[in-house]
N, C-alpha and C positions, 0 to 999 in steps of 0.2 A: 577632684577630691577637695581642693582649698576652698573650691563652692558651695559644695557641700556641709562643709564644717563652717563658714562665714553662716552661711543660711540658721544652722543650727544655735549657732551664739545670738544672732541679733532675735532669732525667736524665742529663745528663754532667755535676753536679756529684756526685749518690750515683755514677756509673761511677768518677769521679776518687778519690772516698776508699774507697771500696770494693778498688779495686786498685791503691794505692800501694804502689808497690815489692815488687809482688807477683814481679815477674822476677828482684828479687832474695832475698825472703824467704818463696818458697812455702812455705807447712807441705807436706814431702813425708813422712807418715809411712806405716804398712802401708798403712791403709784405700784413701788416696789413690792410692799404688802399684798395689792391686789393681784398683779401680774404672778406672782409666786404663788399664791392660793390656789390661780388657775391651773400652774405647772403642776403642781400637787394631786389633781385630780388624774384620773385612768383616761387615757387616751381618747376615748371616746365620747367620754365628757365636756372633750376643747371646743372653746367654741371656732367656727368656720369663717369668722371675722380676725382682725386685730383688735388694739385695745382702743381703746374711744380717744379721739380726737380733739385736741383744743380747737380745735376749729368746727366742730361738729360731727356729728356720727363716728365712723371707724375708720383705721385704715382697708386697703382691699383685700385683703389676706391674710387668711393662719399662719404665715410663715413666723410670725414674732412667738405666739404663743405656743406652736411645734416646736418648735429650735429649742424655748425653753423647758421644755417636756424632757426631750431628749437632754439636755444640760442636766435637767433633775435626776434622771437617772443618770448618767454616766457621771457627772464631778458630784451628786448628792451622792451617792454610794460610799463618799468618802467625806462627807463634813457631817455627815446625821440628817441629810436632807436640811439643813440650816440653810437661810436664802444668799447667803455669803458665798452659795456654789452657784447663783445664778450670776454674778461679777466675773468670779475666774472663768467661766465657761464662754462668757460674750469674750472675757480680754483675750483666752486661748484665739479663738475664730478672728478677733482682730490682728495678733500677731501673727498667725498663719496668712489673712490676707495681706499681711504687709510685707513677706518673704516672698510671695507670688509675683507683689505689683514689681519689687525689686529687682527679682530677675526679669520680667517685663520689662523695665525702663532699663536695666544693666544691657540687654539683648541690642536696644532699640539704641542706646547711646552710649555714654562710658560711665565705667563703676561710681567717681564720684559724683555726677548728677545724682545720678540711680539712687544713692547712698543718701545724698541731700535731700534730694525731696521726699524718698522714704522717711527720714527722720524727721523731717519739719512738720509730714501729715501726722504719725503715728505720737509724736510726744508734743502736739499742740495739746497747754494745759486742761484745756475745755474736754478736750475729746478723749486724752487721759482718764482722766478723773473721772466721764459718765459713763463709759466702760466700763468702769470697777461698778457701774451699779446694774440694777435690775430694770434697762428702759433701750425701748427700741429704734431710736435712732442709730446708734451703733453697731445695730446687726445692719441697720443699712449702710451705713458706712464700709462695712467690711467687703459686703457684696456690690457695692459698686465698685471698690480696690477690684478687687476679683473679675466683674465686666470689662471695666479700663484693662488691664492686664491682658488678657484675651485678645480683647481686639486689639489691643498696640501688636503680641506676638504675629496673629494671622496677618497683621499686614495688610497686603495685597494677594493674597494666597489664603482665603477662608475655606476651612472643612466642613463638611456638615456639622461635624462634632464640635469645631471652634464653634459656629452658628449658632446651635443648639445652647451650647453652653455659657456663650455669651449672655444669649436672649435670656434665656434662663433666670440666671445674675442680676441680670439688670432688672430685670423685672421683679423677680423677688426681693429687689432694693426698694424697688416704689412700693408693695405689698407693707415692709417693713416699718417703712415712713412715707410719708406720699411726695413729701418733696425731693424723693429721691427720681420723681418721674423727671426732672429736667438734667439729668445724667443718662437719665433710661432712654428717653423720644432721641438722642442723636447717637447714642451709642447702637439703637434698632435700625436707622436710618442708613450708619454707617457697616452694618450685616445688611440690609438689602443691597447697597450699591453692588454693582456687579465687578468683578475684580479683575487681574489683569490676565485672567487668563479664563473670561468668560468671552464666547465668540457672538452670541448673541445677547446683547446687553436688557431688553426688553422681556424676554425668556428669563435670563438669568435671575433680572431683579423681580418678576412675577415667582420662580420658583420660592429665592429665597425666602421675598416677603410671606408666602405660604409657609414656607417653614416658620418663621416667626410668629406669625399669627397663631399657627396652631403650638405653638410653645405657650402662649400667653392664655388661646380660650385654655388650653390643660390645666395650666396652675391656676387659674380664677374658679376652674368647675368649684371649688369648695366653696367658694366666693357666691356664686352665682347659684348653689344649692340653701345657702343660708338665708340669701334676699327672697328667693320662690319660698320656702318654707316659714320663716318670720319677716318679714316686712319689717317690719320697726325695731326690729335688732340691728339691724342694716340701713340705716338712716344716711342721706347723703350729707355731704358736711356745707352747711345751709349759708357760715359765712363767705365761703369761697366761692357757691353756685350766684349766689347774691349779689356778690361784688365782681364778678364776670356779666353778670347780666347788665348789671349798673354800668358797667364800662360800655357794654358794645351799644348800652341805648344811649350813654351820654360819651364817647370818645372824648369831652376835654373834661373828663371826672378820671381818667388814666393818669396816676403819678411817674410817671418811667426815670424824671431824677430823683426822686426820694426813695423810689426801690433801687438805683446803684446805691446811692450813697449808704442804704443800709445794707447794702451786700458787704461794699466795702468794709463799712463799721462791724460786721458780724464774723467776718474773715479777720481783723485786727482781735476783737473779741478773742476769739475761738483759738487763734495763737498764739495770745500774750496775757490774756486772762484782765485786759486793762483797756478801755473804752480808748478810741481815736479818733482822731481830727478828722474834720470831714472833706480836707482837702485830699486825705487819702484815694479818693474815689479816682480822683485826677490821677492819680499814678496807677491807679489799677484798668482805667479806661488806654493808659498807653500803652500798658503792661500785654493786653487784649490786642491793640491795635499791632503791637512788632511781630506777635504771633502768630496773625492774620497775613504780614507780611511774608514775613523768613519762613512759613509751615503754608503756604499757598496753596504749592503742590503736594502736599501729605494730606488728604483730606481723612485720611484717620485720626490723625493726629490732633487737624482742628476741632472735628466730632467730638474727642474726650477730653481737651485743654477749654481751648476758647469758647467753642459752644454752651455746654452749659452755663458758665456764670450769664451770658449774654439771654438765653432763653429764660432764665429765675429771673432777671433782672426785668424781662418784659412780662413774663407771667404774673410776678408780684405787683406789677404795677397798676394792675386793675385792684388789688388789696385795698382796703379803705381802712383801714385801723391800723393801730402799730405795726409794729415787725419784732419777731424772736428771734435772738440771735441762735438758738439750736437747729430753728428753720434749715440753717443754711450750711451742718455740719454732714450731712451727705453731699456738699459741694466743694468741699474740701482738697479731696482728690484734686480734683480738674481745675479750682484755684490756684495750689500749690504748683501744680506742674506748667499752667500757664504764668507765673508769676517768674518760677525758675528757667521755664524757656526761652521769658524775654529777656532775662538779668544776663545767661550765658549766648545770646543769638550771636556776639562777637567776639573772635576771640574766643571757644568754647572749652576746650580744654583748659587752658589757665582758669576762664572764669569758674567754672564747674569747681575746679581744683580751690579756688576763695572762697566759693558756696559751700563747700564742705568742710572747709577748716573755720568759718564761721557757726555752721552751725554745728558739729561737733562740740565748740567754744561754750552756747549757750544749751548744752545740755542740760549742765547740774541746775541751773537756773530754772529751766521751765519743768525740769522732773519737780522740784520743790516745790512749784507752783500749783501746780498739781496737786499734791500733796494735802494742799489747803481747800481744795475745792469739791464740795458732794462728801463730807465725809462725816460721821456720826461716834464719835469716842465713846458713847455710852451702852454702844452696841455689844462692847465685851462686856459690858456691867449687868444687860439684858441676858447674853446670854450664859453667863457665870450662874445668875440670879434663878432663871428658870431650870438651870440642871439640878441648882439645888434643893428648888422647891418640886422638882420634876422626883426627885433619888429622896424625897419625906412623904408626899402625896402625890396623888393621879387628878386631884380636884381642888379649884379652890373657887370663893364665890368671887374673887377681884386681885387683881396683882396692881400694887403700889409703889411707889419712888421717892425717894431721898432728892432725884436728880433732876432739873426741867427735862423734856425731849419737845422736838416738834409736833406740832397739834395735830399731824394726820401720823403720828404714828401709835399705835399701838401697841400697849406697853404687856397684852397676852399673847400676844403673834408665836417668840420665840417659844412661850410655855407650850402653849397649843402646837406647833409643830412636831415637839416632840411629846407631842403624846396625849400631853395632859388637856384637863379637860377644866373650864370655868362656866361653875353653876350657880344661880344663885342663892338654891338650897345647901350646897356646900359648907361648912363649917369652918374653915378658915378663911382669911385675907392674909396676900402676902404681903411684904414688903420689903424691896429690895435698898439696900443703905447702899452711899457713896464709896463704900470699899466690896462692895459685892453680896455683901454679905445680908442673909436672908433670915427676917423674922416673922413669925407666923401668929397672928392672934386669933382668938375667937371674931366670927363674924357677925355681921350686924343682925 
């Protein structure tokens, strides 16, 4: 029962900081803008991709732009379909995956690890704060919690159903963001091994892998009907195919220290909201190394701690241009719990028990930080402004501002959502003032 009830507070207390005064300070920038337009369309209309790619073309799959569909209906039913309800519905799916991984890691070890590194991942100010918005690294964030979780439960005793559901997960992680495949390739790897209670290990891991497989052709068919039917909707993403090619024709054109160091740097990033030294790298290469050690024999466990960072870290390194630190916020998970593995390897109970009264410590600190990051104050001003010009007219030729906004937002989005309509035969211009308030002239 007392699990029960713990699971229920830490989920509506990460709902609560996650979407603090998000009605009134959504980040509504392009991205958000465009992603939301598409949630707004009839099912049918989605497209069979993700959204387009800083690195070219899209990701591999509708799961970003479904998930948001479904968000639209179920939390729009309740904000006026305002894009403020594509924030809470990612941060709902975040907090619910982070009660899962908890009881995962509480199963697998003791309450205060479990407790710690649930909160280190879930209120890192970075990952906070782009939650609260409308962008899809965070739904992969959530479903790799959710794959991690799975396989740490099954252990050594996988079900079909764990198998299934793992693959699933993990896969719809990379779908989400693509960088989520270097959590996904050892979390799949870790579903074929055959377990301890497979008699024939060659069988077992040929069945498995067949289950797998045919987990992944299922979810891509959408993927794979979009590419046959438009070709150039589905474009490969040209920097990464480029800078893999350039690697394997020139092997010493491969950076493999400049992609740790920026793992490093994007993991300090992503959990303190403040750039770091780059001898950090040095602690997280040891941090990798104890874990390898002391988790030898749990070869689960290595698959979702240590492996990933180690596979991004050689993946990126055929990379020839900078690095982003969001890159690396589906790696998060398997950072955090390798980091916390190595901290407590000696001495586990006491230490667990300092790792949690540490971080506990710097709660109020990084909620705040948070706070300050992805957030748009003038968002209530937009949407004050359009109810009022929405509740005088159905039309106007331009809506205006008193207030700066950022230059990919759009300052008719809110109107048009609800309802209204900008023409440029229309007879008014609005203009919204610094207190909200809406005045309407003749148009040009």
């Amino acid at each position: 029962m007392y699990r029960a009830v713990g699971a229920v507070a830490l989920f509506a207390a990460l709902v609560l900081a996650r979407t603090w005064g998000i009605a009134e300070s959504f980040w509504l920038a392009g991205d958000q803008i465009r992603d939301w337009e598409i949630a707004l369309r009839s099912f049918g209309e989605l497209p069979l991709t993700g959204p387009p790619s800083s690195v070219g073309g899209t990701t591999a799959g509708p799961v970003y732009y479904w998930t948001l569909w479904g968000i639209r209906h179920v939390i729009g039913a309740w904000t006026g379909n305002l894009p403020h309800a594509g924030g809470i519905g990612l941060s709902l799916m975040q907090s619910a995956a982070d009660v899962v991984l908890l009881f995962a890691l509480w199963r697998r070890w003791s309450f205060p690890l479990a407790l710690a590194v649930t909160l280190l991942i879930a209120t890192a100010p970075q990952d906070m704060a782009l939650t609260a918005t409308i962008w899809n690294p965070p739904l992969a964030v959530a479903l790799v919690k959710i794959a991690i979780a799975i396989t740490l439960v099954a252990g050594e005793r996988r079900s079909l159903t764990n198998t299934i559901l793992a693959a699933a997960c993990a896969w719809l992680a990379v779908q989400a963001h693509s960088s989520a495949i270097f959590v996904a390739v050892p979390v799949l790897v870790c579903l074929v091994l055959p377990d301890g209670g497979d008699r024939g290990w060659t069988a077992a891991a040929v069945k498995r892998g067949s289950v797998v497989a045919a987990v992944i052709v299922l979810l891509q068919a959408p993927f794979i009907v979009q590419a046959a039917s438009t070709p150039s909707d589905t474009q490969l993403p040209l920097l990464v195919t480029g800078g893999v090619t350039k690697a394997l024709s020139n092997p010493a054109g491969l950076r493999p220290l400049d992609s740790f160091v920026a793992l490093s740097s994007a993991t300090f990033f992503i959990q303190t909201n403040r750039e770091g030294p780059t001898w950090l790298a040095l602690l997280l290469a040891v941090a990798i190394g104890v874990v390898m050690v002391t988790r030898r024999h749990e070869p689960d466990v290595l698959l979702v701690s240590a492996a990933p960072p180690l596979l991004a870290a050689l993946g990126f390194a055929t990379w020839q241009y900078g690095f982003d630190h969001y890159w690396y916020l589906s790696l998060m998970p398997s950072m955090v719990l390798t980091l916390a593995l190595a901290t407590t390897a000696w001495r586990p109970a006491a230490a667990s028990a300092v790792l949690l009264a540490l971080v506990v410590v710097v709660q109020p600190m990084r909620l705040s930080e948070a706070m300050t990051i992805a957030r748009l104050p003038e968002y209530r001003l937009l949407v004050q402004g359009a109810r009022a010009i929405r509740a005088t007219t159905d039309s106007v030729a331009a809506i205006e501002t008193d207030f700066s906004l950022p230059a990919t937002t759009d300052r008719t989005f809110v109107f048009r959502v609800l309802g209204g309509e900008v023409r440029d035969d229309a007879p008014l211009v609005a203009r919204i003032g610094v207190d909200g308030r809406v005045t309407l002239v003749p148009g040009p």
